[in-house]
KOLMAR-66999 format. One record per residue: residue number from 0; residue in three letters; x, y, z of N, C-alpha, C in turn. Coordinates in Angstrom, 3 decimals, decimal comma, padded with zeros to 6 digits. Example, Ala and Ser with C-alpha at 12.3 -4.5 7.8 and 13.67 -1.06 7.14 Angstrom:
+------+------+----------+----------+----------+----------+----------+----------+----------+----------+----------+
| resi | resn |   n.east |  n.north |     n.up |  ca.east | ca.north |    ca.up |   c.east |  c.north |     c.up |
+------+------+----------+----------+----------+----------+----------+----------+----------+----------+----------+
|    0 |  ALA |  013,190 | -005,690 |  007,800 |  012,300 | -004,500 |  007,800 |  013,200 | -003,300 |  007,800 |
|    1 |  SER |  012,850 | -002,250 |  007,080 |  013,670 | -001,060 |  007,140 |  012,900 |  000,030 |  007,870 |
+------+------+----------+----------+----------+----------+----------+----------+----------+----------+----------+
END
This chain:
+------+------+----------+----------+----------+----------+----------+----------+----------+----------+----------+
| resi | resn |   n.east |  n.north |     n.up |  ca.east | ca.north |    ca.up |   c.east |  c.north |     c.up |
+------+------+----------+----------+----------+----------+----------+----------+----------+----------+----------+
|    0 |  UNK |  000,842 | -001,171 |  000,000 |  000,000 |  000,000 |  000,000 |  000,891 |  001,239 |  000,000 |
|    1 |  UNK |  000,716 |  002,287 | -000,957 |  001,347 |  003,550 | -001,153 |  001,518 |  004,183 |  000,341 |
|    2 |  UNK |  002,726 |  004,703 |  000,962 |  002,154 |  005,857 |  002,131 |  002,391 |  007,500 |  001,321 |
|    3 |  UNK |  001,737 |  008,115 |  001,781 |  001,897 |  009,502 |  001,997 |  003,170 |  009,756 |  002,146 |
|    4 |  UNK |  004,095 |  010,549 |  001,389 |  005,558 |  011,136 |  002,401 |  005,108 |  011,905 |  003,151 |
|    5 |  UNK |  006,202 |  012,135 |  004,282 |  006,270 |  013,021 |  005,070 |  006,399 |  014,621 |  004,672 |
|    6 |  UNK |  005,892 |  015,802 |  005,153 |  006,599 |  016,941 |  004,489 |  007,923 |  017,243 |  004,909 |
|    7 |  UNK |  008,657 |  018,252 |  004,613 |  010,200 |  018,648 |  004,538 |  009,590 |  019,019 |  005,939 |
|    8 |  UNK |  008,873 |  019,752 |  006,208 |  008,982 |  020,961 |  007,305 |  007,625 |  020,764 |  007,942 |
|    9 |  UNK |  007,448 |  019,636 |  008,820 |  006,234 |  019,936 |  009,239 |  005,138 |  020,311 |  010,023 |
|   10 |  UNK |  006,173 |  021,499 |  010,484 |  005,154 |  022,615 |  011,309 |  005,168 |  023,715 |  010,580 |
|   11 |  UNK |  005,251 |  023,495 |  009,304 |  005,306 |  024,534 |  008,282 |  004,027 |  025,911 |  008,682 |
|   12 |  UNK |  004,733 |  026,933 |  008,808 |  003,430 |  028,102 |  008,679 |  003,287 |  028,943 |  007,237 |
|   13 |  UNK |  004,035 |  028,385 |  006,291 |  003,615 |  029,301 |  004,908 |  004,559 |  030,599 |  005,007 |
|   14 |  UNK |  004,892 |  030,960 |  005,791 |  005,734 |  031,509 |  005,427 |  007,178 |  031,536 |  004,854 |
|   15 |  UNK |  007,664 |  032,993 |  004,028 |  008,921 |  032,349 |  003,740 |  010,443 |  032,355 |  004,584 |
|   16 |  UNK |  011,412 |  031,708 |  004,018 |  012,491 |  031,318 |  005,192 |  013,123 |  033,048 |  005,171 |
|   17 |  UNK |  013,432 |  033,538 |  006,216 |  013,726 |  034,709 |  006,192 |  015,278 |  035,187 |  005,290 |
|   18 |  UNK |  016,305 |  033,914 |  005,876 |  017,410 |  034,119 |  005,217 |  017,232 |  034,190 |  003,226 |
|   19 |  UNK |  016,312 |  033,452 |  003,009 |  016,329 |  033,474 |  001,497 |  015,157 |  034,591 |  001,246 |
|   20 |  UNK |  014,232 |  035,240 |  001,582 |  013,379 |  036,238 |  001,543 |  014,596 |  037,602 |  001,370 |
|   21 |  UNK |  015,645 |  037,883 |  002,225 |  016,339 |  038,806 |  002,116 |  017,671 |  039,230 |  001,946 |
|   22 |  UNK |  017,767 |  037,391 |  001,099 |  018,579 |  037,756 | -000,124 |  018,068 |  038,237 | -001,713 |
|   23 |  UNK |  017,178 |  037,390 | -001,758 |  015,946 |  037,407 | -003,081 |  015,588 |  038,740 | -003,262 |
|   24 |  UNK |  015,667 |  039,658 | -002,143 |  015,750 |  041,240 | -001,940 |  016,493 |  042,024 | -002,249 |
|   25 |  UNK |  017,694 |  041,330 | -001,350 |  019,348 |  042,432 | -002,284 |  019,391 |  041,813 | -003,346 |
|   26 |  UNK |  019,225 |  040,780 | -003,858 |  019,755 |  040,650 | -005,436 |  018,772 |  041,442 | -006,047 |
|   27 |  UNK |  017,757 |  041,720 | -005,560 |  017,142 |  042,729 | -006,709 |  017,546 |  044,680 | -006,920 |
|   28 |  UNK |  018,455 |  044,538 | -005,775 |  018,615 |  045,668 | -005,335 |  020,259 |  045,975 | -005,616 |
|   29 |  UNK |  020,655 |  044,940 | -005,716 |  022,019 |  044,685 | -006,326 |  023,341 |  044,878 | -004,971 |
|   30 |  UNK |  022,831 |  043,987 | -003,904 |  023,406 |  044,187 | -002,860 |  023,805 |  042,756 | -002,771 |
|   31 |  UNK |  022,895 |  041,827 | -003,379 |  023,457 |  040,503 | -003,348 |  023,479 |  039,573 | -004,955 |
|   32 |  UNK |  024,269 |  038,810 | -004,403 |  024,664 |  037,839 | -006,194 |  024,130 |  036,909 | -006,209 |
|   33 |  UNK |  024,161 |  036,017 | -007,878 |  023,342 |  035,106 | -008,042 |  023,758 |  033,654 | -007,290 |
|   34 |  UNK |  025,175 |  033,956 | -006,968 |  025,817 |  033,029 | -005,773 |  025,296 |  032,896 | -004,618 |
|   35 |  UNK |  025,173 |  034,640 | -004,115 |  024,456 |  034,348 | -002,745 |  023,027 |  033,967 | -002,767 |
|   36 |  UNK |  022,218 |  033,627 | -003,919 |  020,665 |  033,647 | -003,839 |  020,898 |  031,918 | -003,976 |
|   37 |  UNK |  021,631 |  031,477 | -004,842 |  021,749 |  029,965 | -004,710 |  022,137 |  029,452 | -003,751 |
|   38 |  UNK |  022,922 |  029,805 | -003,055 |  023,445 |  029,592 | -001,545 |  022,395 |  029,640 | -000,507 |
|   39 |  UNK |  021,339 |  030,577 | -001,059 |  019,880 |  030,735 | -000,018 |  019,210 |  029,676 |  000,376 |
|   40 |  UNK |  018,974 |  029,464 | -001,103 |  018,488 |  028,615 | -001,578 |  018,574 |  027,099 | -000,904 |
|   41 |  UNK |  019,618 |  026,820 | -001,050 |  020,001 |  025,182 | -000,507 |  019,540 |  024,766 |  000,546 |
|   42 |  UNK |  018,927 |  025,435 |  001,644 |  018,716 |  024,721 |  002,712 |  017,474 |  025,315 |  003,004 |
|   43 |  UNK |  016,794 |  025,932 |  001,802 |  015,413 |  026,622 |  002,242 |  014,304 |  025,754 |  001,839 |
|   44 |  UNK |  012,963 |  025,693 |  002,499 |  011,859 |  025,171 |  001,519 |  010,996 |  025,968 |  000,890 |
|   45 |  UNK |  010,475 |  024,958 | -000,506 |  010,402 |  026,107 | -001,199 |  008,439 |  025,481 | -001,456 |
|   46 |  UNK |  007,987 |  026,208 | -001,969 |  006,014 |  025,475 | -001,938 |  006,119 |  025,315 | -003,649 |
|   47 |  UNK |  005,712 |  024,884 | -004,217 |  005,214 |  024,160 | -005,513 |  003,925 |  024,455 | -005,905 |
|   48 |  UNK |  003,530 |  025,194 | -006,853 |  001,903 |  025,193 | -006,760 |  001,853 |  024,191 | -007,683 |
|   49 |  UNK |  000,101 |  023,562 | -007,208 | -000,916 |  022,787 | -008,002 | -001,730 |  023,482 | -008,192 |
|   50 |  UNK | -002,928 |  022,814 | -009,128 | -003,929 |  023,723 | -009,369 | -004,841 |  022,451 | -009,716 |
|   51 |  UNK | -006,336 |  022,505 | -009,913 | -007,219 |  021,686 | -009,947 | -007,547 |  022,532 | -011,504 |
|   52 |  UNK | -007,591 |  020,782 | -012,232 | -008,067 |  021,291 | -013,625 | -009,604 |  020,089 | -014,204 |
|   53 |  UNK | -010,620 |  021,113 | -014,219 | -011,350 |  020,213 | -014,460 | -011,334 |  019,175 | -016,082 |
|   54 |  UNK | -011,815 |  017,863 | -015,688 | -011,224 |  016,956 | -016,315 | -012,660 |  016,636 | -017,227 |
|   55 |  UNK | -013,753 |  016,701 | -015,982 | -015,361 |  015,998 | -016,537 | -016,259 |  016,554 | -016,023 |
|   56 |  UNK | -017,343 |  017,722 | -016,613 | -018,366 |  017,934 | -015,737 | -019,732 |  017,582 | -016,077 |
|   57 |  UNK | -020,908 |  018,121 | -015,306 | -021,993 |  017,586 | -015,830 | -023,047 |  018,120 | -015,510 |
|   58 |  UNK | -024,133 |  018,498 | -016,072 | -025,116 |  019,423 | -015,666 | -026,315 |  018,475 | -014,598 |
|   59 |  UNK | -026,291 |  019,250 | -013,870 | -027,345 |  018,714 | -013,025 | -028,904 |  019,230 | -013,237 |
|   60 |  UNK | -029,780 |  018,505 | -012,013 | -031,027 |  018,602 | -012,768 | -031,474 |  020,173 | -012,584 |
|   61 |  UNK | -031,210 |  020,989 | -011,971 | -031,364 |  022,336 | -011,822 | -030,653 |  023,472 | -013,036 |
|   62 |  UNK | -029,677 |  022,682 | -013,997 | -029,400 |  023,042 | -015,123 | -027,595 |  023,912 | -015,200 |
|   63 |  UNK | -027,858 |  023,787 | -014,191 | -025,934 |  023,917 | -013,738 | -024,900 |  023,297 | -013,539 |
|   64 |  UNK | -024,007 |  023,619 | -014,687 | -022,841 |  022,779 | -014,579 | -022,136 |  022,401 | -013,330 |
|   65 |  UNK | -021,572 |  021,177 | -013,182 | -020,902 |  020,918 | -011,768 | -019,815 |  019,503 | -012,364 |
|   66 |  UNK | -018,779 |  020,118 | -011,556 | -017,418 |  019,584 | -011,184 | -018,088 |  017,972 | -010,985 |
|   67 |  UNK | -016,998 |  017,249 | -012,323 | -017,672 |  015,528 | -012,058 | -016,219 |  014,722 | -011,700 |
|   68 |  UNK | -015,689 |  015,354 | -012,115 | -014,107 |  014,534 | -012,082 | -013,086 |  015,833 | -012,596 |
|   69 |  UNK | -012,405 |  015,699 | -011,460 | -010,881 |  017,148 | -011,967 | -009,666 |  016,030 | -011,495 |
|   70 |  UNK | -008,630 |  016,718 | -011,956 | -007,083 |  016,481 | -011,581 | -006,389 |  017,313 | -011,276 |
|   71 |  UNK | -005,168 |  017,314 | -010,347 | -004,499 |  018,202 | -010,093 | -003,255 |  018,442 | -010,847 |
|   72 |  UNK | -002,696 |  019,829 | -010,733 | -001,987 |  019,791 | -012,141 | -000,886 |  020,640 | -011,563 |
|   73 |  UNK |  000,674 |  020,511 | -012,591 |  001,851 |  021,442 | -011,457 |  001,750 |  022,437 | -013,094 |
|   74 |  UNK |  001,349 |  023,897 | -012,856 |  001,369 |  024,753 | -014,039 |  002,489 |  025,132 | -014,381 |
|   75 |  UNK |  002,992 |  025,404 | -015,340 |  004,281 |  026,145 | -016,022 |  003,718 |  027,300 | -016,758 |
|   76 |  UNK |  004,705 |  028,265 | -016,110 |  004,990 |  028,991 | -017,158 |  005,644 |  029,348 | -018,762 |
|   77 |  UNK |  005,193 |  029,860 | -019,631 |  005,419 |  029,970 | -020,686 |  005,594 |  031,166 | -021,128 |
|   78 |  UNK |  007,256 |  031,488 | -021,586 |  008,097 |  032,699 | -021,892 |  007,166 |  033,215 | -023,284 |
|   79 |  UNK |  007,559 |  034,688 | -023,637 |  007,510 |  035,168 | -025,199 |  007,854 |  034,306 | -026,310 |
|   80 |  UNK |  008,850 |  033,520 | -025,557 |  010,283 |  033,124 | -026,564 |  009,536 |  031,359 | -026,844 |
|   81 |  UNK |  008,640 |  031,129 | -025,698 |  008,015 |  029,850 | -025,853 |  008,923 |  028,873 | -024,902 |
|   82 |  UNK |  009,811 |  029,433 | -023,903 |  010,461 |  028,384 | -022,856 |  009,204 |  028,428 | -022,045 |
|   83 |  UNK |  009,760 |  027,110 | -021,414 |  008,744 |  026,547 | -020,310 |  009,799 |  026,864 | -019,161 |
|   84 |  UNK |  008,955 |  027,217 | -017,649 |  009,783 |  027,430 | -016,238 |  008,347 |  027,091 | -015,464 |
|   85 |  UNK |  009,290 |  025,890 | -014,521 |  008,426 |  025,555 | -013,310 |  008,292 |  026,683 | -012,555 |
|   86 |  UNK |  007,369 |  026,763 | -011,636 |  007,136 |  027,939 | -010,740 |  007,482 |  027,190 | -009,486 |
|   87 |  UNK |  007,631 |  028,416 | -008,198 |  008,115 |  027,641 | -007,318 |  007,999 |  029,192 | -006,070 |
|   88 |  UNK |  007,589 |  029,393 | -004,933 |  007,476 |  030,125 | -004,258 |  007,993 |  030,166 | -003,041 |
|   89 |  UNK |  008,448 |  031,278 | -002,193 |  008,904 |  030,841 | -001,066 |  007,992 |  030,907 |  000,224 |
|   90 |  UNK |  006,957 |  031,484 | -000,256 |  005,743 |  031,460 |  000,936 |  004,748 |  031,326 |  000,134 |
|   91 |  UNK |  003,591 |  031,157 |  001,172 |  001,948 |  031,418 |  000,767 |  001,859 |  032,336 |  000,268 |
|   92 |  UNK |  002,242 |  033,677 |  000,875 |  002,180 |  034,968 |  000,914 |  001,925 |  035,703 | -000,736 |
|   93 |  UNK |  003,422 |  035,206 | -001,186 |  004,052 |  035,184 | -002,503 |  002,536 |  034,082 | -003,610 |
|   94 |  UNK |  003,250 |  033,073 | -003,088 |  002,012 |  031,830 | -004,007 |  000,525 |  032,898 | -004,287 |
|   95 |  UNK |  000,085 |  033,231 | -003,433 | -001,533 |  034,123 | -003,292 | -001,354 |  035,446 | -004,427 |
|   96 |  UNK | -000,257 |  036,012 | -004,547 | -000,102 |  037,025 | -005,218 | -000,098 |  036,686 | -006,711 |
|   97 |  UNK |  000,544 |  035,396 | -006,480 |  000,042 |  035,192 | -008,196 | -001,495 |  033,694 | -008,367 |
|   98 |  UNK | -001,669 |  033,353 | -007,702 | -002,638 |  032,659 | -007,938 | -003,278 |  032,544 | -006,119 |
|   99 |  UNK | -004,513 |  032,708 | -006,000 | -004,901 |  032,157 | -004,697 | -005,720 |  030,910 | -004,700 |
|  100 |  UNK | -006,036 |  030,415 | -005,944 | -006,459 |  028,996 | -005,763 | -005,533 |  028,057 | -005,469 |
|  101 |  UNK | -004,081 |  028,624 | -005,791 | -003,180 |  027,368 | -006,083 | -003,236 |  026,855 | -004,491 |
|  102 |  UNK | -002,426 |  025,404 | -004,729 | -002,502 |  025,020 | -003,422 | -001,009 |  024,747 | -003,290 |
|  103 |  UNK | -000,271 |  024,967 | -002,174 |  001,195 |  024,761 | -001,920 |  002,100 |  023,070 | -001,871 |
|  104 |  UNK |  002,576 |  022,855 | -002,273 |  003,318 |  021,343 | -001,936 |  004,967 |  021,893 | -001,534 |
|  105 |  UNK |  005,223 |  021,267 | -000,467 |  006,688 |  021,890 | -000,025 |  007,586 |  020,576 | -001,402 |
|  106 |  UNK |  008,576 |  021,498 | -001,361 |  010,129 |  020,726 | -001,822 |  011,190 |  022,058 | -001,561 |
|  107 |  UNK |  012,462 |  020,950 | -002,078 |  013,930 |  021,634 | -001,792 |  013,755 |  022,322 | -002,977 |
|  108 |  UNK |  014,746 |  023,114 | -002,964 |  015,005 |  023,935 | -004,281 |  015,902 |  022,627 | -005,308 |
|  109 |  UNK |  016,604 |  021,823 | -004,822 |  017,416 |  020,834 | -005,781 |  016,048 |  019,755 | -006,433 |
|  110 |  UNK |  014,842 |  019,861 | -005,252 |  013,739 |  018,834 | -005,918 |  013,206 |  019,245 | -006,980 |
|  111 |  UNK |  013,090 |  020,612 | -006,744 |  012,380 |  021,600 | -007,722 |  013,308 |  021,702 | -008,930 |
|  112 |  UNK |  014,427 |  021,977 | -008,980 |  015,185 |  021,997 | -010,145 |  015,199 |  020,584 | -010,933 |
|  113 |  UNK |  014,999 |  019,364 | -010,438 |  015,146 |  017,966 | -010,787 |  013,846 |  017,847 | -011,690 |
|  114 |  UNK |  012,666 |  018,548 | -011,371 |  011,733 |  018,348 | -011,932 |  011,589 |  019,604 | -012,836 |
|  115 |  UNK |  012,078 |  020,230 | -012,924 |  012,240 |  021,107 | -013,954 |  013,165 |  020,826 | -015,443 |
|  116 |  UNK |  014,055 |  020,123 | -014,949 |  014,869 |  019,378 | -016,128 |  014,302 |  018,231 | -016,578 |
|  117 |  UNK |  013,835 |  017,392 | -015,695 |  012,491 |  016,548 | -015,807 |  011,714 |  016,682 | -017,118 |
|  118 |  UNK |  011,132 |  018,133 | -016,679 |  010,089 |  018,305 | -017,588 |  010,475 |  019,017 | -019,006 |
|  119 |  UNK |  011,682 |  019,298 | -019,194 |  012,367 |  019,958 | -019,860 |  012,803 |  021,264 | -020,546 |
|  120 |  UNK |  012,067 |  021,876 | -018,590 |  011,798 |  023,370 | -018,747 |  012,977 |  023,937 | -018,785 |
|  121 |  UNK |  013,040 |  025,250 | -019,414 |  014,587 |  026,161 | -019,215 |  014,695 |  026,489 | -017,724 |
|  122 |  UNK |  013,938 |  027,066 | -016,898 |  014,223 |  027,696 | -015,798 |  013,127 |  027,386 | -014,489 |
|  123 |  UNK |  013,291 |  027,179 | -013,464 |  012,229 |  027,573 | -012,257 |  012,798 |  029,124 | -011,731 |
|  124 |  UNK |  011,250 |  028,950 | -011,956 |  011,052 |  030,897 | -011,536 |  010,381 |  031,068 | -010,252 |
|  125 |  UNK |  011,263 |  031,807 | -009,563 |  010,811 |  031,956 | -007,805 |  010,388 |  033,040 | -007,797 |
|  126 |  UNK |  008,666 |  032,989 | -007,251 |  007,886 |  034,219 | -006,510 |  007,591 |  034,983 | -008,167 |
|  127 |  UNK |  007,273 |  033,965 | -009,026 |  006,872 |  035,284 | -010,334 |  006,054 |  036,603 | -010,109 |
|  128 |  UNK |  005,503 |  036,676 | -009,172 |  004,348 |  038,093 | -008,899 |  005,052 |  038,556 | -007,576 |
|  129 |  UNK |  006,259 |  038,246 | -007,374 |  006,691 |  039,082 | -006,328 |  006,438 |  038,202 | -005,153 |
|  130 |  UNK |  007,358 |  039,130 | -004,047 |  007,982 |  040,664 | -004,065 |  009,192 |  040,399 | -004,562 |
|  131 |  UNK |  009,727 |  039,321 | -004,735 |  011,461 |  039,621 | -005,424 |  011,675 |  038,574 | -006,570 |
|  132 |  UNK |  011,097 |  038,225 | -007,580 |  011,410 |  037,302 | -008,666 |  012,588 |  037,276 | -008,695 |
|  133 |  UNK |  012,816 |  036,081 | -009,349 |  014,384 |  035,583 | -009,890 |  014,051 |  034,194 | -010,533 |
|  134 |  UNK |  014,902 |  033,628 | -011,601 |  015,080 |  032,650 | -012,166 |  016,063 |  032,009 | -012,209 |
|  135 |  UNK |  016,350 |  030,326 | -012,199 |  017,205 |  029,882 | -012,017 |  017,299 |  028,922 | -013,252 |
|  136 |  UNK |  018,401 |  029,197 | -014,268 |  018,450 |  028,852 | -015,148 |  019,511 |  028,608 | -016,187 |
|  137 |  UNK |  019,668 |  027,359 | -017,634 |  020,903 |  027,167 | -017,700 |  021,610 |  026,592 | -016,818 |
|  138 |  UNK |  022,771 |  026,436 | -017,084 |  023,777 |  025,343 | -016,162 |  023,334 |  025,455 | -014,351 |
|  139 |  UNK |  022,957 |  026,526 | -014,147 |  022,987 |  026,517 | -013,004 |  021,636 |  026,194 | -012,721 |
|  140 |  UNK |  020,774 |  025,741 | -013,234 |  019,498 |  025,060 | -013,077 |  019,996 |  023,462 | -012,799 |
|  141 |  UNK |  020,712 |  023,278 | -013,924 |  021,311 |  021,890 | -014,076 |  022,141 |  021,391 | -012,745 |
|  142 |  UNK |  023,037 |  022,551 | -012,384 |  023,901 |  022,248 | -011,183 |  022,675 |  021,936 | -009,621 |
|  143 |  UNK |  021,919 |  022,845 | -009,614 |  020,807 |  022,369 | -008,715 |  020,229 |  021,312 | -008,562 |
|  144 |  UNK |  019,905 |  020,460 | -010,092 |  019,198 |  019,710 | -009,955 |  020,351 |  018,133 | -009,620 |
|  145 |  UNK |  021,233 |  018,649 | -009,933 |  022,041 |  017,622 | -009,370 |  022,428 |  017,326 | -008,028 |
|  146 |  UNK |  022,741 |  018,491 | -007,083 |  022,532 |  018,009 | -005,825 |  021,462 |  017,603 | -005,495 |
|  147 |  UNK |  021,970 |  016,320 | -004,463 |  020,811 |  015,850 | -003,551 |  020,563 |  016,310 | -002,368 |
|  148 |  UNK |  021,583 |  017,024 | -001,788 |  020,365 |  017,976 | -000,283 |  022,086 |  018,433 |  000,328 |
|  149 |  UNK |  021,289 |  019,271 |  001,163 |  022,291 |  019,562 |  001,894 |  023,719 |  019,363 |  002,192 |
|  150 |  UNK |  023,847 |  018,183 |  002,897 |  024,684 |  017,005 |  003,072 |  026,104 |  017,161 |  002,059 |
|  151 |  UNK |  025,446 |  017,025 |  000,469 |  025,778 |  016,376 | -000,080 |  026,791 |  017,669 | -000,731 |
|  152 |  UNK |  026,134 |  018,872 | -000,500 |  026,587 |  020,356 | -001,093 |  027,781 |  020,536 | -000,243 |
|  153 |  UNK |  027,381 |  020,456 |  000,516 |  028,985 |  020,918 |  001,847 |  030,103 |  019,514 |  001,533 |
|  154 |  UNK |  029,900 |  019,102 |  000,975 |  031,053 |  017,492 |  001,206 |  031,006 |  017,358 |  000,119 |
|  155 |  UNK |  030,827 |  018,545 | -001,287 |  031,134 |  018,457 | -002,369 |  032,961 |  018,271 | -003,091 |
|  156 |  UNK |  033,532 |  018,693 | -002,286 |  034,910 |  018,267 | -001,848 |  035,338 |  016,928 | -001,530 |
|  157 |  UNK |  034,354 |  016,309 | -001,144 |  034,915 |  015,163 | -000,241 |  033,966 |  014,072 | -001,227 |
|  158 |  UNK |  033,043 |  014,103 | -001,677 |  032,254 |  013,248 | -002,727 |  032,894 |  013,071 | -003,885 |
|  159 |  UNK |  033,311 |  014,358 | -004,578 |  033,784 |  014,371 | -005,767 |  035,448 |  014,486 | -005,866 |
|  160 |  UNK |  036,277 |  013,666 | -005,842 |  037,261 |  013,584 | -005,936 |  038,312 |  014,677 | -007,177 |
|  161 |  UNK |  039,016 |  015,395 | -006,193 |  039,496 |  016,646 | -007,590 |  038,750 |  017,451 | -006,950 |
|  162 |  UNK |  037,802 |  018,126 | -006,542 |  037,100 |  019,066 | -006,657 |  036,972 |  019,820 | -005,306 |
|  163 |  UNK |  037,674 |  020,933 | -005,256 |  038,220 |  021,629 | -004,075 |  037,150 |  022,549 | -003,715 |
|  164 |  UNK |  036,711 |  022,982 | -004,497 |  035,872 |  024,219 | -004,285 |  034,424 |  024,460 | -005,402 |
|  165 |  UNK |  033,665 |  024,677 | -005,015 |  032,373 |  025,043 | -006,069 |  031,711 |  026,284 | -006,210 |
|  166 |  UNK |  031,305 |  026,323 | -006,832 |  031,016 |  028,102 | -006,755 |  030,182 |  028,127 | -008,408 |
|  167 |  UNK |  028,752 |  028,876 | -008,203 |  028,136 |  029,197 | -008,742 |  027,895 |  030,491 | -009,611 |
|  168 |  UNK |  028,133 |  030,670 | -011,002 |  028,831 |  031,757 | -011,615 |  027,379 |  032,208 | -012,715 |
|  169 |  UNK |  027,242 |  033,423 | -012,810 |  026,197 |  033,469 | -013,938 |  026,453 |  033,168 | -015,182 |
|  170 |  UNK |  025,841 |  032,624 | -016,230 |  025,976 |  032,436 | -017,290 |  026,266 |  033,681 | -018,268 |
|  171 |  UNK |  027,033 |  033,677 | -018,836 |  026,991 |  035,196 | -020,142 |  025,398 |  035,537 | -020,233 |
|  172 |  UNK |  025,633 |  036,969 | -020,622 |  024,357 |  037,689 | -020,980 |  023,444 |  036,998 | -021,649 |
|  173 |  UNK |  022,803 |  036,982 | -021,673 |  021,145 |  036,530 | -023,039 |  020,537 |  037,149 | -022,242 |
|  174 |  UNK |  019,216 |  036,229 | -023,121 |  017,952 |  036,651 | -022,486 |  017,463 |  035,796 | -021,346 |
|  175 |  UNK |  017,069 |  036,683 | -020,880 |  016,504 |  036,395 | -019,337 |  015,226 |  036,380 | -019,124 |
|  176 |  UNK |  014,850 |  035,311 | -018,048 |  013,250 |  035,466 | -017,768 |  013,493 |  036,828 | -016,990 |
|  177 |  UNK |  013,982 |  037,542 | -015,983 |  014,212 |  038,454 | -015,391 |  014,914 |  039,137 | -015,170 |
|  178 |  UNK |  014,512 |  040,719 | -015,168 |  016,119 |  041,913 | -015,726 |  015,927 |  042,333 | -013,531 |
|  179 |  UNK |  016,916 |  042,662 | -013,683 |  016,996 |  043,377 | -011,769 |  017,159 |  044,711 | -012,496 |
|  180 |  UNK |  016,121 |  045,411 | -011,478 |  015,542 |  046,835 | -011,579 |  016,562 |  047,593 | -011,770 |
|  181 |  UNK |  016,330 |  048,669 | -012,739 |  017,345 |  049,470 | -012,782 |  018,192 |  048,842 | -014,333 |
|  182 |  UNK |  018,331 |  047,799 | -014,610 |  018,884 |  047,237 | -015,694 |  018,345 |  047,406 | -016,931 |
|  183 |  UNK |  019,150 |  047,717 | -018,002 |  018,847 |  047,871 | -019,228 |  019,037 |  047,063 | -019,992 |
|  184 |  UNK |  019,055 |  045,408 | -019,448 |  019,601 |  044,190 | -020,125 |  018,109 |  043,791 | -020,769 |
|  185 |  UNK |  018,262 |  043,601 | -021,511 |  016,444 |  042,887 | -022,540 |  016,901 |  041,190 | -022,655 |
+------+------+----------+----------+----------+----------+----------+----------+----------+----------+----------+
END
């Protein structure tokens, strides 16, 4: 018989982790780097929206449609350019601002990136409606989705033989799901 997992965090209150809330802040403000927001990142949880998509409905005898069968569904976003990016939030707070039906599912940010390459999206995009968007994307989407947790990030030295030091670097210019204010990058 299937069980239920456990959640990451489970006295979870929806809110977000403070240390990654106010980095996600200076990087927009240009006080912090895309190093320090990945670094936030690693040990934060992050909510996942679902959404209920109806599947089958059916009019009843009063002549109004009604919900017969739905499924739940993880939405992506879809760029100008036609990339796909998982969404991914760091609170309720955030999640409500862009959708308030959605419903939250906790994961790591490395779970979230795993299923983003998964699905064969370019980027997961954190907090798209605010207050501090950012995207994680390109190699360094890839590098996320390869760690497995915590643990495994700090003893990246000691796992990977050769490998002294790691460090997370932005990719050359393109295009971006997101410019930081003040920028004239398209």
């Amino acid at each position: 018989m299937p069980s239920i997992p456990q959640p990451l965090v489970p006295d979870d209150d929806g809110r977000a982790d403070a240390a990654l809330a106010e980095t996600l802040a200076g990087f927009q403000t240009g006080a912090a780097t895309v190093a320090d927001v990945l670094t936030a990142l690693g040990p934060a949880r992050l909510l996942v929206p679902v959404v209920a998509l109806l599947t089958e409905a059916e009019v009843g005898e009063d002549g109004l449609k009604r919900e017969k069968e739905s499924e739940m569904a993880l939405p992506k976003l879809v760029g100008q350019d036609g990339r796909m990016a998982v969404l991914a939030f760091t609170g309720v707070e955030a999640l409500a601002r862009w959708r308030a039906d959605a419903r939250p599912i906790q994961a790591s940010a490395s779970q979230v990136c795993k299923a983003a390459v998964h699905e064969q999206a370019a980027a997961v995009v954190i907090d798209v409606a605010g207050p501090a968007p950012f995207a994680v994307e390109g190699s360094m989407l890839h590098a996320m989705a390869a760690i497995e947790d915590a643990a495994a990030r700090r003893n990246l030295d000691v796992d990977v033989p050769g490998v002294t030091v790691a460090r997370f670097e932005a990719a050359p210019p393109k295009k971006s799901w997101w410019r930081r204010k003040g920028s004239s990058q398209s």
